[in-house]
C-alpha positions in Angstrom: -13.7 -14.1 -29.2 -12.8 -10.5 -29.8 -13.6 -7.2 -28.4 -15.9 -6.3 -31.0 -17.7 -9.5 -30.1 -18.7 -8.7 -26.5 -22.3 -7.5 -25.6 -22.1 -3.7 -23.2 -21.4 -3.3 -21.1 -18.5 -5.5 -20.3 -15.4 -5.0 -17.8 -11.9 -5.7 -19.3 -9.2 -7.0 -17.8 -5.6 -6.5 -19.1 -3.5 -9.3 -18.3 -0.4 -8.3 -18.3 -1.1 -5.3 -16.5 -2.6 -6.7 -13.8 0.4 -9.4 -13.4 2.9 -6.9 -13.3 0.9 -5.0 -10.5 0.7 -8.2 -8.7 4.2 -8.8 -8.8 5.4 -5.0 -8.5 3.2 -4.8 -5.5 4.5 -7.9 -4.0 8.6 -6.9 -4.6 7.4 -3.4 -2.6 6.4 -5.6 0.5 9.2 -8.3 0.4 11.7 -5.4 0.3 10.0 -4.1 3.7 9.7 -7.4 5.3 5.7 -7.5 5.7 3.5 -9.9 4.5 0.8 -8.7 1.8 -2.5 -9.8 2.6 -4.5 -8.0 -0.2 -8.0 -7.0 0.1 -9.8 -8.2 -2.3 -13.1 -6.2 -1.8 -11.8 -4.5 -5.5 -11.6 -7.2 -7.1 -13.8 -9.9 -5.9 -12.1 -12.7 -7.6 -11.2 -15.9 -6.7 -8.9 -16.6 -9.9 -7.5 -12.7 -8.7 -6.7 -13.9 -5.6 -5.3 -17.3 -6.2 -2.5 -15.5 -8.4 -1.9 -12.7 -5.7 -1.3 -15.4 -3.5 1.0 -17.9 -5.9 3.2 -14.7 -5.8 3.7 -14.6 -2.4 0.7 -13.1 -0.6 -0.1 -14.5 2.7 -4.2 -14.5 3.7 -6.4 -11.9 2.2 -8.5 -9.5 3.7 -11.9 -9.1 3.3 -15.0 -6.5 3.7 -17.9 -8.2 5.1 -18.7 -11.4 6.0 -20.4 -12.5 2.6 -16.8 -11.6 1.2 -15.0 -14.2 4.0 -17.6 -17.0 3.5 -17.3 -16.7 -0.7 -13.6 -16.9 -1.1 -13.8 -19.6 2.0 -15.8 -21.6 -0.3 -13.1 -21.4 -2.6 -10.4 -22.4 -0.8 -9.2 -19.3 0.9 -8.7 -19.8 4.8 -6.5 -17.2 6.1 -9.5 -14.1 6.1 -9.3 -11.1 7.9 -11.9 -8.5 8.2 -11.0 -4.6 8.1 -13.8 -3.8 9.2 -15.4 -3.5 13.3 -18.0 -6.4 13.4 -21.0 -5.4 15.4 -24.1 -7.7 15.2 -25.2 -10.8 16.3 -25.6 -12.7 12.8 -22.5 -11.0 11.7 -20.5 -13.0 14.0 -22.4 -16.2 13.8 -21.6 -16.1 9.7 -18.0 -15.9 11.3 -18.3 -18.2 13.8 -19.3 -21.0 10.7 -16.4 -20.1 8.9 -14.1 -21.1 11.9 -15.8 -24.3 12.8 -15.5 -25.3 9.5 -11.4 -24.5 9.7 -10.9 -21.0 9.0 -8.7 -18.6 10.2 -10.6 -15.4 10.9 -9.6 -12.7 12.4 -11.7 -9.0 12.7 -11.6 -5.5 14.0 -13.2 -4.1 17.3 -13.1 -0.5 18.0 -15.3 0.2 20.6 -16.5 -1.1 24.5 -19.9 -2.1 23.1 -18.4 -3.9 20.3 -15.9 -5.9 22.3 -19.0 -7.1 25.1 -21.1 -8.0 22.5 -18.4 -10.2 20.7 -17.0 -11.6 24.2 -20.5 -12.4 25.0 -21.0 -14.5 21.7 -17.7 -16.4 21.6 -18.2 -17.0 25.3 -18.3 -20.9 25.6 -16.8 -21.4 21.9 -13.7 -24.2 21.3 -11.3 -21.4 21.1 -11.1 -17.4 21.4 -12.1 -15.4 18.6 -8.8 -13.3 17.2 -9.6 -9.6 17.5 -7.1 -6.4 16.5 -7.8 -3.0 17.7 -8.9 -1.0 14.7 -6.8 2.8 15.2 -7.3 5.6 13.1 -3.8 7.5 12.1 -5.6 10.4 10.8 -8.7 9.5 8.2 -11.1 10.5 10.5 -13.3 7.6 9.8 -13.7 4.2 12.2 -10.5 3.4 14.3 -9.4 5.1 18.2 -7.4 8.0 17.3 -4.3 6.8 17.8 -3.8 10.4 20.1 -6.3 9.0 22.6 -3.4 6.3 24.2 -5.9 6.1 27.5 -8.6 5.3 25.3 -6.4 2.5 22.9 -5.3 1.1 26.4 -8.8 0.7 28.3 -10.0 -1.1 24.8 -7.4 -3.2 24.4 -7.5 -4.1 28.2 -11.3 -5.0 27.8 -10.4 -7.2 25.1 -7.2 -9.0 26.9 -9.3 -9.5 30.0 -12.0 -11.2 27.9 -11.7 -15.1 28.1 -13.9 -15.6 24.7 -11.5 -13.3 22.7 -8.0 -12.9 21.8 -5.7 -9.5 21.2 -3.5 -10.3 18.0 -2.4 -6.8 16.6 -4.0 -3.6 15.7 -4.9 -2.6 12.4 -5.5 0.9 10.2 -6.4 2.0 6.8 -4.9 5.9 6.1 -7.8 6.7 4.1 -6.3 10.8 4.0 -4.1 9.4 1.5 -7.3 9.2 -1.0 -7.2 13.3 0.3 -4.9 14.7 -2.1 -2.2 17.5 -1.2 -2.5 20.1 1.4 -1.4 23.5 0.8 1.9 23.7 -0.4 2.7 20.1 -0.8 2.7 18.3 -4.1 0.9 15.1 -4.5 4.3 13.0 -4.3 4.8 14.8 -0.9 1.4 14.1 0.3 1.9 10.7 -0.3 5.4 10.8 1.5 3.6 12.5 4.5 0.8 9.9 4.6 3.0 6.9 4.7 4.7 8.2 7.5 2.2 9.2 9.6 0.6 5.6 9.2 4.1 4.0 9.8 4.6 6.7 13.0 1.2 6.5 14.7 0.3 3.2 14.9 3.9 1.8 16.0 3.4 4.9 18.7 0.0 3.3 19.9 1.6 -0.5 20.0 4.5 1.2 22.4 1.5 2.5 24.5 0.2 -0.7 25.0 3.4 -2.4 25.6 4.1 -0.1 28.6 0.7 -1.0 30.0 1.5 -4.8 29.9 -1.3 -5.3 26.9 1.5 -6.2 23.9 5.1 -7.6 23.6 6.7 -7.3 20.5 7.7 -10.5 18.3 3.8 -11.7 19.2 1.8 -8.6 18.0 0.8 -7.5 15.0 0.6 -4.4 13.0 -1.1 -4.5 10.3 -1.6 -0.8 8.4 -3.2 -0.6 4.4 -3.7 1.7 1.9 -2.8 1.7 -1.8 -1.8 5.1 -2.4 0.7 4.8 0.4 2.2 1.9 -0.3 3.9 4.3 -2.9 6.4 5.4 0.1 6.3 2.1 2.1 9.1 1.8 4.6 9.0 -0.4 8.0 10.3 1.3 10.9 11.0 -0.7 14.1 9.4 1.6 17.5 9.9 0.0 21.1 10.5 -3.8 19.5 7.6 -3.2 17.1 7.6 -3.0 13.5 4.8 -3.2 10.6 4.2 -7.1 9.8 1.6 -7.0 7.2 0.1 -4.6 4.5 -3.3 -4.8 2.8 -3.7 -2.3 -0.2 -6.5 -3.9 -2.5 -7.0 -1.1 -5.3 -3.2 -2.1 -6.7 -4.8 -5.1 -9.0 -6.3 -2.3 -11.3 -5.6 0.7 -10.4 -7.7 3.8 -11.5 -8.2 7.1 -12.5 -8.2 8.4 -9.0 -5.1 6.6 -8.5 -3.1 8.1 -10.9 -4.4 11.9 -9.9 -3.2 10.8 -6.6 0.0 10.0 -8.4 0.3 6.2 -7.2 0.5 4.6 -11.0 0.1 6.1 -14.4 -2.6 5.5 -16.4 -0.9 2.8 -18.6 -0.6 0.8 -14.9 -4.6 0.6 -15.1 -5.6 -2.9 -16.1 -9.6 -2.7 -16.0 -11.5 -1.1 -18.5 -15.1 -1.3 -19.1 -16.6 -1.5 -22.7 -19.6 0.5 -23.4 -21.8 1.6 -26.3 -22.7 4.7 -27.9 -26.1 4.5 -27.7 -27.4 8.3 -28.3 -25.7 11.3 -29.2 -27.2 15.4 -29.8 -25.3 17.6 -30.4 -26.0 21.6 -28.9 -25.9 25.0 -30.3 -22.9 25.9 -28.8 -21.3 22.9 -30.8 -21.1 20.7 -27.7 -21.2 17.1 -28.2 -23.2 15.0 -25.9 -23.6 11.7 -25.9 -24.9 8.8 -24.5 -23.6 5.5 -23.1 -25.0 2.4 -22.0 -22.8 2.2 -18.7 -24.5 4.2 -15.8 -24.0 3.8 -11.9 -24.0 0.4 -12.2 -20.8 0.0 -13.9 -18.9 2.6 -13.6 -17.5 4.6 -10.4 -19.8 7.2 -8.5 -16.9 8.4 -6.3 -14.9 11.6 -7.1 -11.9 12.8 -5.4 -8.9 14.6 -5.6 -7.6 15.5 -9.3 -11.0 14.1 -10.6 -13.0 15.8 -13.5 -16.4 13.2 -13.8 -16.5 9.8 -13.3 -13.5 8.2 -14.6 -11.4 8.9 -17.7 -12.8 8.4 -21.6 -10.1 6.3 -23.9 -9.8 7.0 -27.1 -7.6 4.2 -27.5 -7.8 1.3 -25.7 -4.7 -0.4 -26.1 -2.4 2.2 -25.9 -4.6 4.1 -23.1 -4.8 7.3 -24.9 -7.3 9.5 -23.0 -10.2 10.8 -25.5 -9.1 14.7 -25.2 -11.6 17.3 -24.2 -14.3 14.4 -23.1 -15.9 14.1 -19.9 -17.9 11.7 -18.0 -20.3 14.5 -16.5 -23.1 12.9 -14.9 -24.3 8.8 -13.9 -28.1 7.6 -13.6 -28.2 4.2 -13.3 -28.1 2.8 -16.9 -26.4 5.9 -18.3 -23.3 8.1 -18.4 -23.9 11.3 -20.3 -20.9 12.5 -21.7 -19.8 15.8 -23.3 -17.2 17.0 -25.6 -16.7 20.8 -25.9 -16.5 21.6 -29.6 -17.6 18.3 -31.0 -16.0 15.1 -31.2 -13.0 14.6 -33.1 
């Protein structure tokens, strides 16, 4: 089969691309002495993940629950969710997956969310592994890793717990998706991002170690993001360093990606294949036209250094950029597309 074969729209995935991001991202966490557990919420793959893993990832980590229990099915039974489980049939999905011999792990961030996972595992063949999600500055889930009295009471209520088990903490630095600051260029952003992470959450861990809750060589520190990873570097803080790392976005890459500076565009290695299916053009000489990949195929996120919703090859194969054109607007079936001047 070739290109021109496929029906639209279809997702492409360039091979050797994506192996040499696999390995490349691989080589970046040997060198720092962490383990790579991807997340594979990007690419849902088994196939994906099998290869990540025949490189030298360890575990993957996973979104939800319907995530752990698919790639369980397929043979994946080191999961970790980075993500604060809160609900009842949330855990008991879990709670399935490790009778039946997996390793789960997941995050807990706050005093309700701890009871109500004590209160379930309570009674079960073994304690349920929990890390102490801490946000290093994204502003999203997580204690803020300048609350130490906070960290310390939650991790305390999850040490005292019999049903549960402390293993680490965990943190995504989702400001590295931000962009710049004033003053800074994108490469410094990215410097400054990495270090916060790296700083904040070995700063926490010492907290915890002087209140008795961690000791290094048993802890874990698990931090993530893949526009960070650019300026990866372990640090050891009080007998603690980083043991694991779980960018997921570093199979493909994006457009957003390479705005951020984190890869060029030729490190992309998913495309998706659509159809002109209408085209007017204006009186100002404007060319719009019509595709048959809306919302459902293409990105509705924007972000830093982004102009639409994603970027318009002209060609392919060489990942030439279609000058001038812009993905302006998604409704579900549909991208509309303009081209100032006409198109070439």
């Amino acid at each position: 089969m070739i290109i021109d074969d496929l029906d639209t729209p279809a997702l492409l995935v360039e091979k050797e691309r994506l192996e040499r991001n696999i390995r490349r991202m691989q080589s970046t966490a040997e060198a720092g002495g962490v383990r790579l557990r991807p997340h594979v919420k990007t690419h849902k793959s088994p196939s994906i993940a099998r290869r990540q893993q025949e490189v030298g990832a360890e575990g993957l980590t996973v979104a939800t629950p319907g995530e752990a229990e698919a790639f369980f099915k397929e043979g994946f039974d080191d999961l970790r969710l980075a993500y604060a489980v809160v609900g009842q049939r949330k855990h008991a999905r879990l709670a399935r997956l490790m009778n039946q011999g997996a390793d789960v792990s997941f995050c807990v961030d706050t005093e309700a969310g701890i009871v109500q996972a004590a209160q379930f595992y309570e009674g079960k063949s073994a304690p349920a592994r929990a890390l102490l999600e801490i946000d290093v500055g994204h502003g999203r889930c997580g204690i803020p890793w300048d609350h130490p009295k906070r960290a310390e009471a939650l991790a305390r209520r999850v040490a005292e717990a019999p049903a549960l088990r402390l293993v680490g903490l965990l943190t995504h630095a989702g400001q590295s998706y931000h962009g710049p600051r004033e003053g800074e260029t994108p490469d410094e952003a990215l410097q400054r991002v990495a270090r916060e992470e790296r700083e904040r959450i070995l700063a926490v861990a010492e907290d915890l170690r002087d209140a008795d809750l961690a000791v290094p060589g048993d802890f874990e520190i698990s931090i993530g993001s893949t526009p960070s990873m650019t300026h990866f570097e372990n640090d050891t803080r009080a007998g603690f360093s980083i043991t694991e790392v779980r960018p997921g976005n570093y199979a493909f890459y994006d457009a957003m990606q390479v705005a951020l500076g984190a890869a060029q565009l030729e490190d992309c290695a998913l495309t998706a294949l659509a159809t002109v299916t209408s085209k007017r053009r204006s009186k100002d000489g404007t060319e719009r036209l019509y595709l048959d990949a809306g919302k459902k195929v293409l990105t509705t996120d924007t972000g830093y250094g982004l102009d639409g919703y994603g970027t318009l090859l002209y060609n392919a194969a060489a990942m030439r950029p279609w000058p001038h054109a812009r993905v302006e607007r998604l409704s579900e079936e549909h991208a509309w597309v303009t081209v100032p001047g006409g198109a070439p």
